[in-house]
C-alpha positions as CSV (number, residue, x, y, z in Angstrom):
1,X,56.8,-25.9,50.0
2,X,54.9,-26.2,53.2
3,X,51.8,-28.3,53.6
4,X,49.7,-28.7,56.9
5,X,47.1,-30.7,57.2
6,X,44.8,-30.5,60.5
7,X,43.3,-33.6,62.2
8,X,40.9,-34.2,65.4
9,X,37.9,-32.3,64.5
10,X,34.3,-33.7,64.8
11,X,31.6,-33.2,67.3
12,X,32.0,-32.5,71.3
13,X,29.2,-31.6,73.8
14,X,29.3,-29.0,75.7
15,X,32.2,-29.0,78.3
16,X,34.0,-31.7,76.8
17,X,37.7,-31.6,75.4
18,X,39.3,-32.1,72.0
19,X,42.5,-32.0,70.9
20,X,44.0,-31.1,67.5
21,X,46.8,-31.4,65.2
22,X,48.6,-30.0,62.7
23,X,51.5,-31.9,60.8
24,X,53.5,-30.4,58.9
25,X,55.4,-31.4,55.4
26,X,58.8,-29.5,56.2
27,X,61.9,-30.9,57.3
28,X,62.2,-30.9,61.2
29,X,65.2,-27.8,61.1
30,X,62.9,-26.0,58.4
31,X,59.6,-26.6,60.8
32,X,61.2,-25.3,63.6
33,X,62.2,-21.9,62.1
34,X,58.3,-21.4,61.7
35,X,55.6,-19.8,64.3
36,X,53.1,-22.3,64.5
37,X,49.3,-20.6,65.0
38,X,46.1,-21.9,65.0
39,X,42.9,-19.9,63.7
40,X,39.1,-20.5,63.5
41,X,36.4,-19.0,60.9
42,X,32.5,-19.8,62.1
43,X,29.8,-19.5,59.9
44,X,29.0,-15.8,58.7
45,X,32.2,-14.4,60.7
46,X,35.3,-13.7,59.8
47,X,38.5,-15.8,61.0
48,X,39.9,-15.0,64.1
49,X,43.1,-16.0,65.8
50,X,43.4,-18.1,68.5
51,X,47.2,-18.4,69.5
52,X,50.1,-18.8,68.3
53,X,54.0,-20.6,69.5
54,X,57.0,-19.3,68.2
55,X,60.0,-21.3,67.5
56,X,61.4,-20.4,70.9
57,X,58.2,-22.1,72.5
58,X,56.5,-18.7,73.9
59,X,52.8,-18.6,73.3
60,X,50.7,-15.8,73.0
61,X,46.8,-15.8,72.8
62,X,43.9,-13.7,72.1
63,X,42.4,-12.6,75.1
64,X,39.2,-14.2,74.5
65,X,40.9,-17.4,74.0
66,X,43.3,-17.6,77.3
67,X,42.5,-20.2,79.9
68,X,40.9,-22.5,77.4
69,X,42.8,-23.2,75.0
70,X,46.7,-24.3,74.5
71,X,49.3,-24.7,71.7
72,X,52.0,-26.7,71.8
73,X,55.0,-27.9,69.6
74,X,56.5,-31.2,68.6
75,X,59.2,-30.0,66.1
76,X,60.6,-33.8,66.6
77,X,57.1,-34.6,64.5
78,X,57.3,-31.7,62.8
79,X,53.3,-31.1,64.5
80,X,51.4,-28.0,65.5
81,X,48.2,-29.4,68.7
82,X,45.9,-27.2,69.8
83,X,44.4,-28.4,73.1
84,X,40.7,-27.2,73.8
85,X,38.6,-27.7,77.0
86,X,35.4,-27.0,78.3
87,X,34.6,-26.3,74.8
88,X,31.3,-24.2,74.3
89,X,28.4,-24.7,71.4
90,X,30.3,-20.4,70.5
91,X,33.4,-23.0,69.8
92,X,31.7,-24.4,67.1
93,X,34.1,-23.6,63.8
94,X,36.4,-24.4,60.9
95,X,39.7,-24.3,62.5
96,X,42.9,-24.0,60.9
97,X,46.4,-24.5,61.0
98,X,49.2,-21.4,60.2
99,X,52.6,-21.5,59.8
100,X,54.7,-18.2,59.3
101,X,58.3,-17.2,58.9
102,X,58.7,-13.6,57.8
103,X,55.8,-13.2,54.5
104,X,55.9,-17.0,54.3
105,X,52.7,-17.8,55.5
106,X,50.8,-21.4,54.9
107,X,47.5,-22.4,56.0
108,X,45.9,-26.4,56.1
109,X,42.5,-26.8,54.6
110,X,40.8,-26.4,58.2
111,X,39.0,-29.6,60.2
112,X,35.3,-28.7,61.5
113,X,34.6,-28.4,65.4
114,X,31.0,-28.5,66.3
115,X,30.0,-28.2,70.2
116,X,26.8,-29.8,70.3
117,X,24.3,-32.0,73.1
């Protein structure tokens, strides 16, 4: 069973940076077979994906997210980080952690992000 729990939420102002993680419970060989994505839900909208790395290391983003945001891999720590900059109060979300091999998908419980002066 996979388990990922996110980390490093809490509240930025505007144009500031924040970086988050994502461990995750499998063994190092079995997290590495696994695309590693990130997501975020705000309030009243429906979750949207940010990006994703696949166990080769390619990332791929949604267009609105590219530039800003970046996902990277430690498959040594068996964590998922999702670096954000420039961050803008629109940033403001749950965001959650995804991990998918084939229809095995897991999500983490989601750690708040709120852009705010």
């Amino acid at each position: 069973q996979v388990q990922l729990v996110e980390s490093g939420g809490g509240l930025v102002q505007p144009g500031g940076s924040l970086r988050l993680s994502c461990a995750a419970s499998p063994s190092q060989r079995l997290f590495s077979l696994f695309a590693m994505g990130w997501y975020r839900q705000a309030p009243g909208k429906q979750r949207e994906w940010i990006g994703h790395i696949r166990p080769s290391g390619h990332t791929e983003y949604a267009d609105s997210m590219k530039g800003r945001f970046t996902v990277s891999r430690d498959n040594a720590k068996t964590t998922v980080y999702l670096q954000m900059n420039s961050l803008k109060s629109e940033d403001t979300a749950v965001y959650y952690c995804n991990a998918q091999r084939g229809d095995d998908n897991h999500w983490g419980q989601g750690t708040q992000v709120t852009v705010s002066s």
